[in-house]
N, C-alpha and C positions, 0 to 999 in steps of 0.2 A: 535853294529855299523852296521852290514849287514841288520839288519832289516829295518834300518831308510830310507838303502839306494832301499829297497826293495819295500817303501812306498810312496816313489817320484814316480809322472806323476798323470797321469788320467789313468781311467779304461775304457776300449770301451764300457761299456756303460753309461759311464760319457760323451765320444766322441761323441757319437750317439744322445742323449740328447740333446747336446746342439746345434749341426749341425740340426738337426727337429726343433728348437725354431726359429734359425735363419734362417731357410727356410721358416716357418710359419711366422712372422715377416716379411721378407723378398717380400710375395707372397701377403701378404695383403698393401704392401707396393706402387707397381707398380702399381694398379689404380690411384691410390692417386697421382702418379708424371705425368702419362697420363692425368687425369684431369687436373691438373693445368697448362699443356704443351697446352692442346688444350683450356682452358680458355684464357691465353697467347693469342693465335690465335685469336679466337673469338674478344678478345680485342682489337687485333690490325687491323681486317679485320673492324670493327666498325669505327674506323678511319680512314683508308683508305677509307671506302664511303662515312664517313665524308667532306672528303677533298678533293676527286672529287665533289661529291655534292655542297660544298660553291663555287668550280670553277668554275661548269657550270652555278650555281644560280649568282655569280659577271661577268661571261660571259656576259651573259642575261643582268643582270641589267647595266652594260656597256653599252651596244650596242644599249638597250633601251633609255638612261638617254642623252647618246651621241648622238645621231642620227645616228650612223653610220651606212652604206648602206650594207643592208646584202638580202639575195634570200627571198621573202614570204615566199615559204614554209619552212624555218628553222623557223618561227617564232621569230628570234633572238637566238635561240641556235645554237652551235656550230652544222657543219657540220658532222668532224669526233672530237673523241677525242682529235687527236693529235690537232686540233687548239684551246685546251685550251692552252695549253704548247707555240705555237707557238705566238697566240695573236691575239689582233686586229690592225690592222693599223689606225692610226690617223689623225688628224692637231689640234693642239694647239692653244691657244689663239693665238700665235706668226705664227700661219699658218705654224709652224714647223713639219714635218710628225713624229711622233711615234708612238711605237709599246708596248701596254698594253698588258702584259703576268698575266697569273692567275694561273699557278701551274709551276713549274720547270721540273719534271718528272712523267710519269703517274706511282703511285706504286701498288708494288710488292704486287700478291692475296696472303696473305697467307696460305689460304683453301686448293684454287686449286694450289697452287704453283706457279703461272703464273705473264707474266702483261697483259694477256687478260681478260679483264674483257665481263661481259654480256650489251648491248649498249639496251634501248630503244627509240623510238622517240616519239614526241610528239603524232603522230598520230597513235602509235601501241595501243594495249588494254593492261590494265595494268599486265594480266598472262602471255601478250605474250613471247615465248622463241625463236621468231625468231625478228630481227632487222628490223625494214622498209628500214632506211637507208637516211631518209631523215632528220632528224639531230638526236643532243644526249639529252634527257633532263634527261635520268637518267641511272643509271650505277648499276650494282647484279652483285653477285658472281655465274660464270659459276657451281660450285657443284652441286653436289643431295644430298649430303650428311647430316643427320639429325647436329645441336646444340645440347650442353648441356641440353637446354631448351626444346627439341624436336620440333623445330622450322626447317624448311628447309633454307640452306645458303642463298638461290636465290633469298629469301622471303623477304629478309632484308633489 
């Protein structure tokens, strides 16, 4: 009977063994959940200038289609961002004045973390990384930092 009870547990270096397996395991593990946390990202910064981009593009095609009275040098795009959000003012058939909005909220980088996004205008050069300022026709992600792809965010 003392034997049996001498023969229960594990051996340290049964303990050791298997503590090494699951650290190995373990260390090969954590790229694996980083890539797919910053695929995540990637995926969802894609939408995001998705969906500024169709705003500032139905902006445009708005203001175009409508006649509404906007400054030349915007060319019909919005000024700053925020008057995607905010809209264009109208009159309606009924000569009723409304207000035609084209995104709810500017969203969230989730690269940079921010809601500042990178602004170009029509008249900057397409590398440029400084704003004109004279409206928005297209929107990058403030980063430096490389994609999965080895692509730069800014690039996008």
């Amino acid at each position: 009977m003392e034997n049996r009870k001498r023969n229960r547990g594990f051996t340290l270096l049964e303990l050791i063994t298997v503590t090494v397996i699951i650290t190995i395991l373990a260390a090969a593990a954590i790229p694996l959940a980083q890539n797919a946390i910053q695929r995540e990202r990637e995926i969802e910064l894609r939408r995001d200038l998705r969906i500024l981009r169709t705003a500032i593009d139905e902006y445009k095609k708005f203001v175009d289609d409508n006649k509404v009275r906007t400054d030349e040098d915007t060319y019909g795009y919005p000024e700053k961002l925020e008057d995607v959000i905010k809209g264009v003012e109208y009159k309606d058939k009924n000569n009723k004045t409304r207000v035609n909005k084209f995104l709810r909220r500017v969203p969230f980088d989730p690269i940079s973390r921010s809601y500042d996004w990178g602004l170009r205008s029509y008249q900057d050069k397409r590398d440029s990384t400084r704003w004109g300022g004279e409206n928005v026709w297209d929107v990058y992600c403030h980063s430096g930092k490389k994609a999965l792809d080895g692509t730069y965010y800014r690039d996008w």
